[in-house]
Structures are given as C-alpha cells and as structure tokens.
C-alpha positions as CSV (number, residue, x, y, z in Angstrom):
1,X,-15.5,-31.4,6.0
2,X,-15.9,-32.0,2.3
3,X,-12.6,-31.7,0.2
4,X,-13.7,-29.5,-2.3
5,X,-14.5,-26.7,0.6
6,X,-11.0,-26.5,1.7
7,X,-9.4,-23.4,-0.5
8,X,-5.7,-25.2,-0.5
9,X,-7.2,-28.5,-1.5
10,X,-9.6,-27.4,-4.4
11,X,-6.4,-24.9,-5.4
12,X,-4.1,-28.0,-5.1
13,X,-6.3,-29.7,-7.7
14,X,-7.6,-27.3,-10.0
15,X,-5.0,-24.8,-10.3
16,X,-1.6,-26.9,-9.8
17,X,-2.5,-30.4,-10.8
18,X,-5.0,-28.9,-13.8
19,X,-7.9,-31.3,-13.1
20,X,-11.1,-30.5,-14.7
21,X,-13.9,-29.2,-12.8
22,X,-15.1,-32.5,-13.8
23,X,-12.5,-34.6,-12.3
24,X,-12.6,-33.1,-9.1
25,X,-16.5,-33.0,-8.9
26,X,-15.6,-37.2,-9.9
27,X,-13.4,-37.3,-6.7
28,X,-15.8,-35.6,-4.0
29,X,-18.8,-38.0,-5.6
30,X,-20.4,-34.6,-6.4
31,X,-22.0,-32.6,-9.5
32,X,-19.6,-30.2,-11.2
33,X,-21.8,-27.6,-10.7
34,X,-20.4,-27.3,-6.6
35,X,-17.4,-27.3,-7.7
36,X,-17.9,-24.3,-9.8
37,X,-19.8,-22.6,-7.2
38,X,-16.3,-23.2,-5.0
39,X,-14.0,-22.1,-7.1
40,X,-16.2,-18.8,-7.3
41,X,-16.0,-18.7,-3.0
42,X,-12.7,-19.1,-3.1
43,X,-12.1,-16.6,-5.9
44,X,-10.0,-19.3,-7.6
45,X,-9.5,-18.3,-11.3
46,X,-11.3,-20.4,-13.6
47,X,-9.4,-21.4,-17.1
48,X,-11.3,-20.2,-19.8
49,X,-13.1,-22.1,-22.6
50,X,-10.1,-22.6,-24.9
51,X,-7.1,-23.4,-22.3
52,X,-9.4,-25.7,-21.0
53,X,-10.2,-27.8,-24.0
54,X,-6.2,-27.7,-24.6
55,X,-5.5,-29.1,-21.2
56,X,-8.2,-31.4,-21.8
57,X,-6.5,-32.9,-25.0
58,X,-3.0,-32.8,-24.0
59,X,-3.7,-35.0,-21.5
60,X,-5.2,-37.4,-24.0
61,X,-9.5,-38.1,-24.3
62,X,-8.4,-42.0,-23.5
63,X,-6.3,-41.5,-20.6
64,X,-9.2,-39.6,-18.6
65,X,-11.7,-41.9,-19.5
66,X,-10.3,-45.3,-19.8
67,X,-12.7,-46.7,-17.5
68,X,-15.3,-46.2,-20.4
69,X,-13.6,-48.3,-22.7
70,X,-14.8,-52.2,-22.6
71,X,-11.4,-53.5,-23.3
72,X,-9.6,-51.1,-20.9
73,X,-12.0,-52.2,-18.4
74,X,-12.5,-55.7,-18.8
75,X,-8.6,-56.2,-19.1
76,X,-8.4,-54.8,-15.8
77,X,-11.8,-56.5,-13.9
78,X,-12.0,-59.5,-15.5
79,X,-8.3,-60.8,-16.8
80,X,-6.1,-58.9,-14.1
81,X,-8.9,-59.4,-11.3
82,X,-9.0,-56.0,-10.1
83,X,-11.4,-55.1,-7.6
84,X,-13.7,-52.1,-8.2
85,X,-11.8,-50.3,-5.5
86,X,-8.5,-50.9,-7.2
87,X,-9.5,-49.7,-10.3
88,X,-11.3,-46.4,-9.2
89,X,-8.4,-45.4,-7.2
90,X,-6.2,-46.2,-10.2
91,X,-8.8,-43.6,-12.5
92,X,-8.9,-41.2,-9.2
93,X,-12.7,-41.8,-9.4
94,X,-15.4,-43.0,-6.9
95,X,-16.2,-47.0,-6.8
96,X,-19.6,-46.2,-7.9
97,X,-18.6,-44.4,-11.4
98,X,-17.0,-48.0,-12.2
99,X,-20.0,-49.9,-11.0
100,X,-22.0,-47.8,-13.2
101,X,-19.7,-48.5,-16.0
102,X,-19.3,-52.0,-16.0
103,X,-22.7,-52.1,-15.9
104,X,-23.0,-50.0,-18.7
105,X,-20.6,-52.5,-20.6
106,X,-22.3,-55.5,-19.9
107,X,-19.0,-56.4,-17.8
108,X,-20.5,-58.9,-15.1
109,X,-20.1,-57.6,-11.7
110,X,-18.4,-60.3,-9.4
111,X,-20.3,-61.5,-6.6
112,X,-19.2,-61.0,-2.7
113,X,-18.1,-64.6,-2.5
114,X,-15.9,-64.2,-5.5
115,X,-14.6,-61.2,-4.6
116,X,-13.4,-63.1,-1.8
117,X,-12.0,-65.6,-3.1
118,X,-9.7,-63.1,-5.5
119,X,-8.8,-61.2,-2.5
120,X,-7.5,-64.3,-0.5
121,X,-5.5,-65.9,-3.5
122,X,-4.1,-62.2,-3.8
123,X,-3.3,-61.9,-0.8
124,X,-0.8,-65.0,0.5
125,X,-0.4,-65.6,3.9
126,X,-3.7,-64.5,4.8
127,X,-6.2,-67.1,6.1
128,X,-9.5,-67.5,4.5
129,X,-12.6,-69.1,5.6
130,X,-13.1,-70.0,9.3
131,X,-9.3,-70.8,9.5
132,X,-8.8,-66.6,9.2
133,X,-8.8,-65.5,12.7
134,X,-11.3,-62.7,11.5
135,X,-13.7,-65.0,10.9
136,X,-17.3,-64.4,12.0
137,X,-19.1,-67.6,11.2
138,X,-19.9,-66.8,7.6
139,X,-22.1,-63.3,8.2
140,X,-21.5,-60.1,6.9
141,X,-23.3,-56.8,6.8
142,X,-26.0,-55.9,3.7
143,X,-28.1,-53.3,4.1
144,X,-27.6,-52.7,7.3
145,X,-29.2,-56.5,8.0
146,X,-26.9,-59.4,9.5
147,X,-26.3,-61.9,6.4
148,X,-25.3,-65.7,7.4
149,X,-23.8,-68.3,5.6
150,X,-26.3,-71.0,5.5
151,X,-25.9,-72.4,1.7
152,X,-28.2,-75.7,2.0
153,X,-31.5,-73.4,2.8
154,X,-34.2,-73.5,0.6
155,X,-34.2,-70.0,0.3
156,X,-30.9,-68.9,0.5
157,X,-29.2,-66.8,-2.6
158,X,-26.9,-68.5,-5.2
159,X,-23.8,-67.4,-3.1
160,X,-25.7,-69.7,0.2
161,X,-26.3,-66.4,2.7
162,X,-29.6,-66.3,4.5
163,X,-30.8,-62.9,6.5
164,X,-30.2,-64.0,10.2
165,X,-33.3,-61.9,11.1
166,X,-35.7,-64.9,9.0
167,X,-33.7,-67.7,10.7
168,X,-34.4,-66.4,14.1
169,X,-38.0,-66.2,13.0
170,X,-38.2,-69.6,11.4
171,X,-36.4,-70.6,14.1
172,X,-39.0,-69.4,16.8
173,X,-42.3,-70.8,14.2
174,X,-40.6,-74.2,13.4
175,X,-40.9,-73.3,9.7
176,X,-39.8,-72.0,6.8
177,X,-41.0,-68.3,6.1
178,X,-42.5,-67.2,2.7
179,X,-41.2,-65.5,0.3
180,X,-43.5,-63.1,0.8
181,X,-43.3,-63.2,4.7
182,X,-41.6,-60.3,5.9
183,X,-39.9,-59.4,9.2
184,X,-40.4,-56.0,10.7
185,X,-37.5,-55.3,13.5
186,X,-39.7,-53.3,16.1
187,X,-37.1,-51.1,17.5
188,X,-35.8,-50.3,13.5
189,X,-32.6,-51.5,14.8
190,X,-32.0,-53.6,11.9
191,X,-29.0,-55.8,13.7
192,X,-31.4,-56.4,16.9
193,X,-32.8,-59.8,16.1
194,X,-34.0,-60.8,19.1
195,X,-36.8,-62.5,19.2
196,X,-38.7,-60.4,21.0
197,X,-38.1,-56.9,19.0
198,X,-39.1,-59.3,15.6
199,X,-42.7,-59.1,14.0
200,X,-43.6,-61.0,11.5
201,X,-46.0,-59.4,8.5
202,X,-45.9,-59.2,4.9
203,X,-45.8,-55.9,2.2
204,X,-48.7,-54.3,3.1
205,X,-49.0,-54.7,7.0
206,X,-44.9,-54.2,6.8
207,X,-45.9,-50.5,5.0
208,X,-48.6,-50.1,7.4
209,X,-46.1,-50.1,10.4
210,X,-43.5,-48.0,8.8
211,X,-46.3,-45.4,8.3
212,X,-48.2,-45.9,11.5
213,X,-44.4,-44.9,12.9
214,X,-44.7,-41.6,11.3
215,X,-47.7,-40.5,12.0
216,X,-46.5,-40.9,16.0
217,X,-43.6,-39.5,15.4
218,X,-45.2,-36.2,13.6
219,X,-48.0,-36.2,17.0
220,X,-44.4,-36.3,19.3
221,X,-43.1,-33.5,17.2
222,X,-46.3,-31.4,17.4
223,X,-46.3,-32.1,21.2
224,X,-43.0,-30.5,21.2
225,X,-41.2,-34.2,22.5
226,X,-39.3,-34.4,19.1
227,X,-37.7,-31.5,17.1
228,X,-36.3,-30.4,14.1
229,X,-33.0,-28.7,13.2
230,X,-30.8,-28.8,10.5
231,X,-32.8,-31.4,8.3
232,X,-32.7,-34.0,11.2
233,X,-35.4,-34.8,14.0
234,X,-33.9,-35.3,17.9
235,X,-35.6,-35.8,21.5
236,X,-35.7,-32.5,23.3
C-alpha cells in the first residue's frame, strides 16, 4: 500500500512533522494534487494559506531546496562523492528529483563503473572486482537485458559492457552484428538468451513483430483465451 493512503502516516507527516503537501507528494514520487485529495479522505485539516507560507519560511527557502543549488549540490556529488541515493535520502526526496537536478545544473552524472569504484574505496574491507565474492563475471542488469563486461569489443560502450543477448548472436553468426542489427527475444523474456528464443532483425521488422504480437493477442482476447481486469491482461 502507498504511504500517503495510510491516515497515521500522512497525519504523522502533514500534521506533526509540518511537511508541505509538497514534500510529502516528493516522498511518495507523486503529484501534490493526491496528496490533497488524501488529506480530504482522511478529513485531515489542511493549514491555510498564510500558516502555510509561515511554516514554509521558518524553515528556511534554502534548507528545503538545497538540492537546487549548484554549489550545494556539486559539494556534495562531486567533492564529497555522494551517491544519488545518499543525497536524496539526506533531502527526504526520491533519486529521480536529484537526477533531474543535476541534470538541470549541468552537474555530470557518474557513470556505473565510477559509481563503483566510489562505492568500493568507501567501503573498506569490501572486495571489488572478481576478487568480491559477489562477483558475476562483470554483468549487470539494464533495462531489463543482461549487460557483460567485454571492454576490448568493437562495439562495446565507453565503460566496456556489451548486451549478452548480441554476443550470443554474434557468437552463433561468427560475426560482428550491426549497429543497426537488432535482436528480438521471441519469448519477450528479455534475460532468455538462448539461442534458440533469439531472432535477429532490424527497426522496422523488430516493430513489425512487436505489433504482429498484439494483434494475436487482441484475436486471443476476443476469443475469450485472454482477459482483462483491473488495467492488466491474464490467461483465463
């Protein structure tokens, strides 16, 4: 259940530790417009116009919104080295306000790799690399595709990681693919990379599937195989 549908929670928040409708809607990663709508469910006073711009500059403009200041921010991201995560927790925001604001600042976004690298030099003790007994051979998730470390393809990004799905396919073709070579994953399991549940096609054949999909998918539905409830299609 969301946080802001709890009466004690919202209450908690609103009422005890005099957040704005703002901050809260910040913290649930949602418009401030729900959270007005709860407050009136709950019959939760509101403050009115002028107790709220009182709270709002007791508390100090800067404090609430130092994430929006460049030298706030960059002291933090780029001279202390926190990580996004750190710093939203320590503005009781979501990661993706601060993404959006170092963006915003021109503040350049670390890469994976680097993020790493600032979490194992944190971090003493901890093992990096394949001597970390969590290692995985260099993959991580992205997207919901299998990423590997292969840094000396032609292809690969400027951190060296490579889609396992196009090495399996280059592996099976003896080649490099294409930029413009794309490989469809036949069961839309995006982490199957068998060999066999891999087609390769390029944009327009790849969109072509995709929508060929649907249109079965609708025919199922009509014939009463797939339904519909609550926004989401099932088998019956």
């Amino acid at each position: 259940m969301k946080k802001y549908k709890n009466k004690e929670w919202l209450n908690q928040k609103y009422t005890i530790e005099k957040l704005s409708t703002y901050r809260i809607a910040q913290l649930c990663n949602v418009n401030n417009v729900t959270i007005f709508q709860w407050l009136k469910r709950f019959n939760i006073k509101r403050r009115d116009k002028g107790k709220a711009v009182a709270l709002y500059y007791s508390k100090g403009i800067e404090q609430i919104f130092e994430y929006r200041n460049y030298k706030w921010l960059n002291q933090k991201y780029v001279l202390e080295k926190y990580s996004i995560p750190d710093i939203a927790k320590l503005c009781n925001i979501g990661t993706t306000t601060i993404k959006t604001w170092l963006e915003k600042l021109r503040i350049k976004i670390r890469t994976k790799r680097e993020g790493m690298k600032i979490y194992y030099s944190r971090h003493q003790g901890i093992r990096s690399g394949n001597t970390n007994a969590n290692w995985k051979g260099g993959a991580y998730k992205s997207g919901g595709y299998l990423i590997t470390h292969q840094p000396n393809h032609p292809h690969a990004t400027k951190d060296g990681y490579v889609p396992k799905h196009r090495l399996v396919m280059e592996k099976k073709l003896s080649r490099y693919l294409e930029p413009g070579e794309i490989v469809h994953h036949i069961d839309g399991d995006k982490l199957n990379n068998d060999e066999l549940n891999l087609f390769l096609t390029d944009k327009t054949e790849h969109r072509k599937a995709h929508f060929s999909l649907m249109k079965v998918g609708y025919e199922l539905c009509k014939q009463g195989i797939i339904k519909f409830k609550n926004g989401e299609y099932f088998p019956s």
